[in-house]
C-alpha positions as CSV (number, residue, x, y, z in Angstrom):
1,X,38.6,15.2,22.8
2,X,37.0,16.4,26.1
3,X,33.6,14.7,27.6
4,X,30.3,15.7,26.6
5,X,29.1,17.3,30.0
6,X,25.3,16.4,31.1
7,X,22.6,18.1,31.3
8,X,20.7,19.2,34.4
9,X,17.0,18.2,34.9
10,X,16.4,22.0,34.1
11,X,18.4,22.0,31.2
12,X,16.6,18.7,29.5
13,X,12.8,20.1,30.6
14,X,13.6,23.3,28.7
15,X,14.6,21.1,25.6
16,X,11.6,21.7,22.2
17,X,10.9,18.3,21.2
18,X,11.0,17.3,17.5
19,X,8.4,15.9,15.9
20,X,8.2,14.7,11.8
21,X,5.6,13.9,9.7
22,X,1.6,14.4,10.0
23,X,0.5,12.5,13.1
24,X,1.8,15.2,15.3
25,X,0.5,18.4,13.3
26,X,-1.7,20.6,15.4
27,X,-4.9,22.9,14.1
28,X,-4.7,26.2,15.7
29,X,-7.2,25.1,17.8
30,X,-5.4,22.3,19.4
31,X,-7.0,19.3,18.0
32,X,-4.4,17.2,16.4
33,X,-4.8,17.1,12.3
34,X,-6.5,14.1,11.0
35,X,-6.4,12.5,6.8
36,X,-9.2,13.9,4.8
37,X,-9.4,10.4,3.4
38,X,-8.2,6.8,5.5
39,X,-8.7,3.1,5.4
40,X,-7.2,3.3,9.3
41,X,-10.8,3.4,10.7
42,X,-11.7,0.3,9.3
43,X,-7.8,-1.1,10.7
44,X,-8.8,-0.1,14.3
45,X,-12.1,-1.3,13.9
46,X,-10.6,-4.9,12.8
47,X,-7.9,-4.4,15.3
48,X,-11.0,-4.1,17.8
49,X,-13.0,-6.9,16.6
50,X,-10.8,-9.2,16.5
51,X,-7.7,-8.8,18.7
52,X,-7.9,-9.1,22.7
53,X,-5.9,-7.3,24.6
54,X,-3.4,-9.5,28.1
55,X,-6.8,-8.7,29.8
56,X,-9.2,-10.6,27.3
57,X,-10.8,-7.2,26.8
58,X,-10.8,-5.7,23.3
59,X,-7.7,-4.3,21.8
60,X,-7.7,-0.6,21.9
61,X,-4.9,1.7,20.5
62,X,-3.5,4.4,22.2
63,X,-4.3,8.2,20.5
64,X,-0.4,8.2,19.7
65,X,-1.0,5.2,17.7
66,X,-4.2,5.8,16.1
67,X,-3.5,9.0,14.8
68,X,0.0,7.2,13.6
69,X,-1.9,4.5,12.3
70,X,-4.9,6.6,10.6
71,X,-2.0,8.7,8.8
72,X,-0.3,5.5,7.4
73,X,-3.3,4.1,5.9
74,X,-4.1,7.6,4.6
75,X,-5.3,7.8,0.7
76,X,-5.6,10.3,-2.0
77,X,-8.7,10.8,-3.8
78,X,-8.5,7.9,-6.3
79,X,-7.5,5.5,-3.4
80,X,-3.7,5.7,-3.7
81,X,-2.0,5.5,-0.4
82,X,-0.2,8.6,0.4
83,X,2.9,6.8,2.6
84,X,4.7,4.0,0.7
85,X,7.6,3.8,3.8
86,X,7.9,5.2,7.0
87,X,9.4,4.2,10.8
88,X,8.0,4.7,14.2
89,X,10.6,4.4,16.6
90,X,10.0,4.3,20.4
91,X,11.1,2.9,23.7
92,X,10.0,-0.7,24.6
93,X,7.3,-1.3,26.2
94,X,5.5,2.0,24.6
95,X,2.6,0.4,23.7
């Protein structure tokens, strides 16, 4: 079995990234796609209220992770959440 050879700096910059599921879906405007209908407003407003942040400030999300978090408290139109499982999977110290 021979070695998997590196890449070059040039070689990984020209690589597409992947991206699944809803939080990263673009309109053809450029905004990012938002659920019609989410309890993650009210999460983030909690989250706000009553978290603090290593600063004492209030907690704040990043956009990554308010988008992610407004999609996984998304509902239907009777109330139903739309995501039963799900995994967000990054580096540590992401957020």
């Amino acid at each position: 079995m021979s070695p998997i050879s590196a890449l070059t700096a040039e070689e990984i910059d020209a690589l597409e990234p992947s991206f699944l599921g809803p939080t990263w879906q673009q309109a053809p405007d450029g905004s990012w796609l938002l659920p019609e209908h989410t309890l993650g407003w009210q999460v983030a407003g909690w989250c706000a209220e009553y978290l603090r942040a290593e600063d004492g400030g209030p907690w704040r999300f990043t956009r990554e992770q308010l988008r992610w978090t407004l999609w996984w408290y998304a509902v239907d139109e009777n109330g139903r959440f739309l995501y039963r499982k799900g995994v967000l999977q990054r580096l540590k110290g992401w957020g």
